[in-house]
C-alpha positions as CSV (number, residue, x, y, z in Angstrom):
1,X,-66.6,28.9,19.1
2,X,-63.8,26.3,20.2
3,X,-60.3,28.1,21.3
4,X,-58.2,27.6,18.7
5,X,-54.9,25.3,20.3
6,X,-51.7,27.7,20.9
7,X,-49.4,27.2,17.7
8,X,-46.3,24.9,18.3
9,X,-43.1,26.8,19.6
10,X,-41.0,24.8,17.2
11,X,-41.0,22.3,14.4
12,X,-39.7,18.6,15.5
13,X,-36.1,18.0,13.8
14,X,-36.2,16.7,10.2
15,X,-35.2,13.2,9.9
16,X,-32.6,12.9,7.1
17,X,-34.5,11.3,3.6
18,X,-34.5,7.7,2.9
19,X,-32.8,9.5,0.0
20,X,-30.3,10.7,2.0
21,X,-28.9,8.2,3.8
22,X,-28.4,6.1,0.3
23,X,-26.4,9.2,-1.0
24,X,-24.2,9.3,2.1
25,X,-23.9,5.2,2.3
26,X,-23.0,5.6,-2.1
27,X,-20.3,8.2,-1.0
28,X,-18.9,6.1,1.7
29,X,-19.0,2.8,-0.5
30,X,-17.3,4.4,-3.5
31,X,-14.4,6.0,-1.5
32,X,-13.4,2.6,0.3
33,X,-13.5,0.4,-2.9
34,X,-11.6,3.4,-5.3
35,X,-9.0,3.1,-2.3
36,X,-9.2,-0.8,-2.6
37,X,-8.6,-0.8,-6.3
38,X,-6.2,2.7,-6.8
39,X,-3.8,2.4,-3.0
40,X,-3.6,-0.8,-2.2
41,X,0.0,-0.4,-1.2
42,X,-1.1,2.6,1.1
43,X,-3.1,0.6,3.0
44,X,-0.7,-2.0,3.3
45,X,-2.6,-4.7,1.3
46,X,-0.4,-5.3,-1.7
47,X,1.4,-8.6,0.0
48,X,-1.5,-10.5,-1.1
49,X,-3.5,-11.8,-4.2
50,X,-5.3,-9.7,-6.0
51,X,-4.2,-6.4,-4.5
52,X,-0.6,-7.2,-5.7
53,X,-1.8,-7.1,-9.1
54,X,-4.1,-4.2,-8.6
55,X,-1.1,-2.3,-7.5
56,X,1.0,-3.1,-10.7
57,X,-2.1,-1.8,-13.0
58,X,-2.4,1.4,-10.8
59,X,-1.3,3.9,-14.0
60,X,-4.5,1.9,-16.2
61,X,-6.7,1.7,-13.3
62,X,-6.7,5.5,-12.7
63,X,-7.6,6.1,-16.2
64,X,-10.5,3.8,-16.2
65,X,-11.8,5.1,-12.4
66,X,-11.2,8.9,-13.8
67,X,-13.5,8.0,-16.7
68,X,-15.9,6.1,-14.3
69,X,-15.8,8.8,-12.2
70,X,-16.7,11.4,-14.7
71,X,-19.9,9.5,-15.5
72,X,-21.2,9.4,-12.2
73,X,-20.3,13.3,-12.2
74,X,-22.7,13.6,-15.2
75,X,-25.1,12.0,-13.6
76,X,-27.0,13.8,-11.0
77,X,-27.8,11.0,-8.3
78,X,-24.3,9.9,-8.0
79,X,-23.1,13.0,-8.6
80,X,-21.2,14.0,-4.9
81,X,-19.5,10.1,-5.2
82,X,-18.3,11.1,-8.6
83,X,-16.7,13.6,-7.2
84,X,-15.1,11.4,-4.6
85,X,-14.0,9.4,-6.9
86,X,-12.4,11.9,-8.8
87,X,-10.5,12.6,-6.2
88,X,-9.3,9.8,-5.5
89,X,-8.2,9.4,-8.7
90,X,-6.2,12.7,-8.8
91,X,-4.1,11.3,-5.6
92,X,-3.3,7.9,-7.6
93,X,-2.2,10.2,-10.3
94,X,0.3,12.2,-8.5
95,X,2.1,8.6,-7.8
96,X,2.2,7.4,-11.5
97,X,2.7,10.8,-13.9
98,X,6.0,11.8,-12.2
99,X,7.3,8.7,-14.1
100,X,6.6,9.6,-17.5
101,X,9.0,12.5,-17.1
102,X,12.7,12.9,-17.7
103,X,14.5,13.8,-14.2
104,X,17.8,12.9,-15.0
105,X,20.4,14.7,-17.5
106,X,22.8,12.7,-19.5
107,X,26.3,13.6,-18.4
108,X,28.3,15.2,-21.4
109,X,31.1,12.7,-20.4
110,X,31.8,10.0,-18.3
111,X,32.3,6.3,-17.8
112,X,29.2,4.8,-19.0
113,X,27.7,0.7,-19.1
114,X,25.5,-0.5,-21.7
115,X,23.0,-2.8,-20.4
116,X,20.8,-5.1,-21.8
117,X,18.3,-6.9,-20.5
118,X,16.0,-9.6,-21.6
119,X,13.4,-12.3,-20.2
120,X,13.5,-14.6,-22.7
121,X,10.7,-16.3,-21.3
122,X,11.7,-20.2,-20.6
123,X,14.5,-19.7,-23.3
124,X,11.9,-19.2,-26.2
125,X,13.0,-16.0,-27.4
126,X,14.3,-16.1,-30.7
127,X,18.1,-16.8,-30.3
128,X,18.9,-14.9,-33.7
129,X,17.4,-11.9,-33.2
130,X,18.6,-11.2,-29.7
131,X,22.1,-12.3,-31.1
132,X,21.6,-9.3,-33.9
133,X,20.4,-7.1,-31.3
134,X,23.7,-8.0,-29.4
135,X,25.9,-7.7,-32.6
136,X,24.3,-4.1,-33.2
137,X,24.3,-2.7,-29.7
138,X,27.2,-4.2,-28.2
139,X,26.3,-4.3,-25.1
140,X,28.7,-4.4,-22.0
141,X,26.3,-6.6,-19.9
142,X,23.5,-8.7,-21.0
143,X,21.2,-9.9,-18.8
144,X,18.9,-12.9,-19.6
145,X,16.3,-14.5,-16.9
146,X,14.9,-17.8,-17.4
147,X,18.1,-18.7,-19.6
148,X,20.1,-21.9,-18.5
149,X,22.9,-24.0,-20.1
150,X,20.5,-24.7,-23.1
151,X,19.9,-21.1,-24.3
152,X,22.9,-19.6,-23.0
153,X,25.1,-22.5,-25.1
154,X,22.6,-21.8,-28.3
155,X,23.2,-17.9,-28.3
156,X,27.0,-18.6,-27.9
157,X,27.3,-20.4,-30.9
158,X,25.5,-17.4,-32.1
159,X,28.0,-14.9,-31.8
160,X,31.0,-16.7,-31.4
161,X,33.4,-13.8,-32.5
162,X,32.1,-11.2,-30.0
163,X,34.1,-12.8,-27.5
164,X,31.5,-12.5,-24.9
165,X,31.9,-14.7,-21.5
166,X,28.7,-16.7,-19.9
167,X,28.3,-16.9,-16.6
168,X,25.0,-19.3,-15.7
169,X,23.1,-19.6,-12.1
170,X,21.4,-22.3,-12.3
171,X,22.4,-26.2,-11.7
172,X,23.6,-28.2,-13.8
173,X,20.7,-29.4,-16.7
174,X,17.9,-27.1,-15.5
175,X,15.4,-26.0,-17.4
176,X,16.1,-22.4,-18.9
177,X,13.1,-21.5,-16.8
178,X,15.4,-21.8,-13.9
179,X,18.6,-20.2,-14.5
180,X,19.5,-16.8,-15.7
181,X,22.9,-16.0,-17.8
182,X,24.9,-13.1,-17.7
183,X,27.0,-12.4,-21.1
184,X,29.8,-9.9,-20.1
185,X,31.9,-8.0,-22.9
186,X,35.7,-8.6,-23.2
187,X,36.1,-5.1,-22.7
188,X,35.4,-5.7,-18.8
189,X,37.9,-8.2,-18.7
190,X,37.6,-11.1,-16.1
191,X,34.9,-10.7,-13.9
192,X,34.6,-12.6,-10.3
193,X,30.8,-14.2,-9.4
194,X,29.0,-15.6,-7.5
195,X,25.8,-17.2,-7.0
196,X,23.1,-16.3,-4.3
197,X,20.7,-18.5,-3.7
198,X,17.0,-18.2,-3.0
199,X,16.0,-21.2,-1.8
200,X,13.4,-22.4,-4.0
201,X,13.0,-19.3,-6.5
202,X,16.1,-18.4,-9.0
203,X,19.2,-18.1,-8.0
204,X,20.8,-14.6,-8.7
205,X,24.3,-13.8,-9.6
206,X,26.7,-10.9,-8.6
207,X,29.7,-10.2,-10.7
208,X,32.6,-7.5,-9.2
209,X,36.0,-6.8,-10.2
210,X,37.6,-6.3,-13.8
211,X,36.4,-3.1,-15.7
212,X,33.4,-2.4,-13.0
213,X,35.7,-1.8,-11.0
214,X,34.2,-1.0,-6.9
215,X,30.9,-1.2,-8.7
216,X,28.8,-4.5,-8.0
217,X,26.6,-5.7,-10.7
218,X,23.8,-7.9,-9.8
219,X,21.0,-10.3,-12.4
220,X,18.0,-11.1,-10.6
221,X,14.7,-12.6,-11.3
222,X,12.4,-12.4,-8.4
223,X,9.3,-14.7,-7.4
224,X,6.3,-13.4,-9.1
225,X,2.9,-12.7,-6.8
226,X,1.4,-15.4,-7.4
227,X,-0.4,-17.7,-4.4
228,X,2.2,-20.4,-4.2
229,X,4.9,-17.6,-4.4
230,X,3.9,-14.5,-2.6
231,X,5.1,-15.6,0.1
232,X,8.8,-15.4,-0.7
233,X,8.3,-12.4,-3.1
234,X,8.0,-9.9,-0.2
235,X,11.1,-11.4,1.5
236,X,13.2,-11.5,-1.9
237,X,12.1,-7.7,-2.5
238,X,13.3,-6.9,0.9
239,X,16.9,-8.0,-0.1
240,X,17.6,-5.4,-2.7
241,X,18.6,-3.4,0.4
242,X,21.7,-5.5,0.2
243,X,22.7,-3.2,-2.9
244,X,20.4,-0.5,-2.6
245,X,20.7,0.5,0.9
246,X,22.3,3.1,2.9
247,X,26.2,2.8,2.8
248,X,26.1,-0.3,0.2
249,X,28.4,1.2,-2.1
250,X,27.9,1.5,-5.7
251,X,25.5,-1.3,-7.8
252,X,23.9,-1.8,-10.6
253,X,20.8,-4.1,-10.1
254,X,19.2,-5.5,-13.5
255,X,16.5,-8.2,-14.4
256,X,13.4,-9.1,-13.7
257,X,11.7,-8.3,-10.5
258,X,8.1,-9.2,-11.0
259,X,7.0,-5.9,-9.0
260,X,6.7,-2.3,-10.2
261,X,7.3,1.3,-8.4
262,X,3.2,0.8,-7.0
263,X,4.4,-2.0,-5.1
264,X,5.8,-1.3,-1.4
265,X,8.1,-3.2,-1.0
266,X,9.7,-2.5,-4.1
267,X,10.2,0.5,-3.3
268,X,11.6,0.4,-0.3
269,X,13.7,-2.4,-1.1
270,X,15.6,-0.3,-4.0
271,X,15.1,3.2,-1.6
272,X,18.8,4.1,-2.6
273,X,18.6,3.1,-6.5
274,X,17.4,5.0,-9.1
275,X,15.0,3.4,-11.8
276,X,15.9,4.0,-15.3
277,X,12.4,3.7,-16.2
278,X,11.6,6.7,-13.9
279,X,14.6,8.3,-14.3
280,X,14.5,8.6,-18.0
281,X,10.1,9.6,-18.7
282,X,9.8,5.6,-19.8
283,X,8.8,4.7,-16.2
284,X,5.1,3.8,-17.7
285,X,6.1,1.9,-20.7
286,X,4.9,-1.7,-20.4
287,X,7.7,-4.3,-20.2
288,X,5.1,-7.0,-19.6
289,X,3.1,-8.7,-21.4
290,X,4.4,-7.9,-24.5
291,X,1.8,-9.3,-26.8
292,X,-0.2,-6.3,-25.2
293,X,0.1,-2.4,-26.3
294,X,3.5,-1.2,-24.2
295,X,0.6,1.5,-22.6
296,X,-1.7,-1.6,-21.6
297,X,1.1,-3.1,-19.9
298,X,3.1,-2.9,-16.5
299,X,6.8,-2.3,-15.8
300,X,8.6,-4.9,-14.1
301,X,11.9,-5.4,-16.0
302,X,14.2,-2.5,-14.2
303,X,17.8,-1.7,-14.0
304,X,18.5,0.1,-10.8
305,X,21.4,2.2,-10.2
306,X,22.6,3.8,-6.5
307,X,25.8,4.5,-4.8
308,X,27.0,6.2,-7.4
309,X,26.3,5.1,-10.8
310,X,23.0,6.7,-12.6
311,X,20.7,6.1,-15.5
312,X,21.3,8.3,-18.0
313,X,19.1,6.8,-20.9
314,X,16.5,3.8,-22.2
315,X,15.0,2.2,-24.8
316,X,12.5,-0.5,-24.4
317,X,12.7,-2.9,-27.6
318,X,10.0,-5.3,-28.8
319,X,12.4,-8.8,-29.3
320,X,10.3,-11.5,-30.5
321,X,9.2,-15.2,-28.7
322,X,8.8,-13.8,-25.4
323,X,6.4,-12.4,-23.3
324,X,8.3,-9.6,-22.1
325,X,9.9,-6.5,-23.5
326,X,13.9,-6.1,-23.4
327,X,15.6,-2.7,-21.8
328,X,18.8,-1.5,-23.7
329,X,20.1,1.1,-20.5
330,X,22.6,3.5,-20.5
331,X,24.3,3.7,-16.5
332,X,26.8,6.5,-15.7
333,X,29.4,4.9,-13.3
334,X,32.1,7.7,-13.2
335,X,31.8,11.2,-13.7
């Protein structure tokens, strides 16, 4: 009989599965484009198309990739991605739920400033309703983007006997589109302003003195990320540090800023301003577009306070022949 061979010392290592290496590749693939879609601004991407818009759905898209996610969990193949995924999600989520809870308390006393603010979309928004919403609430400041000589001249004749003053930025026989008007109450008394301009985008205005006393107030509309803007949206962003930085005294920042709290350079730009939105649990409520469900839609109408003044209440109000949703705020400027 043949001598059997000597049995092998040791078994050659196992190549990983064909299997395998999809399951790892499926991992890696999933993590990278749930990052893409949930933290653009963490990886410094929102400064461009789409990612900018990616960033202002954030609070929807982690809903939709949570219930993604859980599919792939219930499915055995995908299973360990899911899970990834999931994860992923859960670190979105910590950005976005903070803002649908209350962290300021309304002082029991105090000099307060009733805001409103409305982008009345090209000057379409129907003049008689946003004049009864004026006559009801009696605003002290009303703050209406895209609203030029025309709009601000029809709403006048509107309410005539409120004795509100109209201050427009915007040249002479724009288009509403171009302009925004500030009403101020008679109550604040004479106001000083001026206009700052941006070049190509809106101008803004900044009224001081009268009954805001050291406080600045400013109406803004900034560039929206679109390609032929997005280049001057990060750099009009980057100015709010003039009234929301360290040591720039106490401001009150309101309009439309065609970014939300998921954008970076929002956020840094208003670092020293608090966001009613956030401030008051309606920091998810959708300002735009407002033919959508308020939960469908993103936040960027704000009024900012810092230096001093703070939020101390909001309501968002459906006003009709605009795409966007007003903000009736409540800012605390003296204890």
């Amino acid at each position: 009989m043949a001598p059997t061979a000597p049995a092998a010392s040791g078994r050659a290592p196992r190549r990983p599965s064909a299997q395998r290496v999809v399951a790892g590749v499926t991992v890696v693939v999933v993590v990278v484009v749930t990052a893409l879609v949930l933290l653009p601004d963490r990886l410094g991407l929102d400064r461009s198309v789409p990612f900018a818009v990616l960033a202002a759905f954030r609070p929807q898209l982690v809903v939709v990739t949570a219930l993604a996610a859980l599919a792939m969990i219930a499915w055995r193949r995908v299973r360990v991605a899911g899970v990834a995924a999931l994860l992923m999600c859960l670190v979105a989520g910590a950005l976005v739920v903070p803002r649908a809870v209350a962290s300021t308390v309304p002082a029991p006393h105090g000099l307060e400033l009733t805001v409103l603010s409305f982008n009345v979309d090209e000057g379409r928004a129907d003049v008689s309703t946003l004049a009864a919403t004026i006559r009801r609430e009696r605003p002290d400041v009303v703050v209406l983007p895209e609203s030029a000589d025309r709009f601000s001249a029809l709403l006048g004749e509107a309410i005539p006997d409120l004795g509100y003053r109209s201050s427009v930025a915007a040249s002479p026989g724009v288009d509403d589109v171009d302009g925004t008007t500030v009403l101020t109450a008679p109550g604040l008394g004479p106001l000083g302003s001026r206009v700052i301009s941006q070049g190509r985008s809106d101008p803004w205005l900044e009224l001081t003195g009268g009954g805001l006393g050291a406080v600045r107030l400013v109406a803004v509309h900034v560039s929206a990320p679109v390609p032929r803007k997005i280049q001057s949206w990060p750099r009009e962003l980057a100015q709010l540090r003039t009234w929301c930085g360290a040591g720039a005294g106490p401001a009150v920042v309101v309009g439309d800023f065609n970014a939300t709290l998921d954008h970076r350079d929002f956020r840094e730009g208003t670092r020293g301003c608090q966001d009613a939105g956030a401030a008051t649990g309606e920091g998810l409520t959708g300002t735009w577009n407002a033919a959508w469900p308020s939960w469908s839609g993103v936040q960027i109408d704000h009024v900012l306070a810092g230096g001093g003044p703070q939020p101390t209440a909001l309501r968002i109000l459906d006003l009709p022949g605009s795409d966007h949703r007003a903000l009736l705020a409540r800012v605390r400027l003296s204890p």
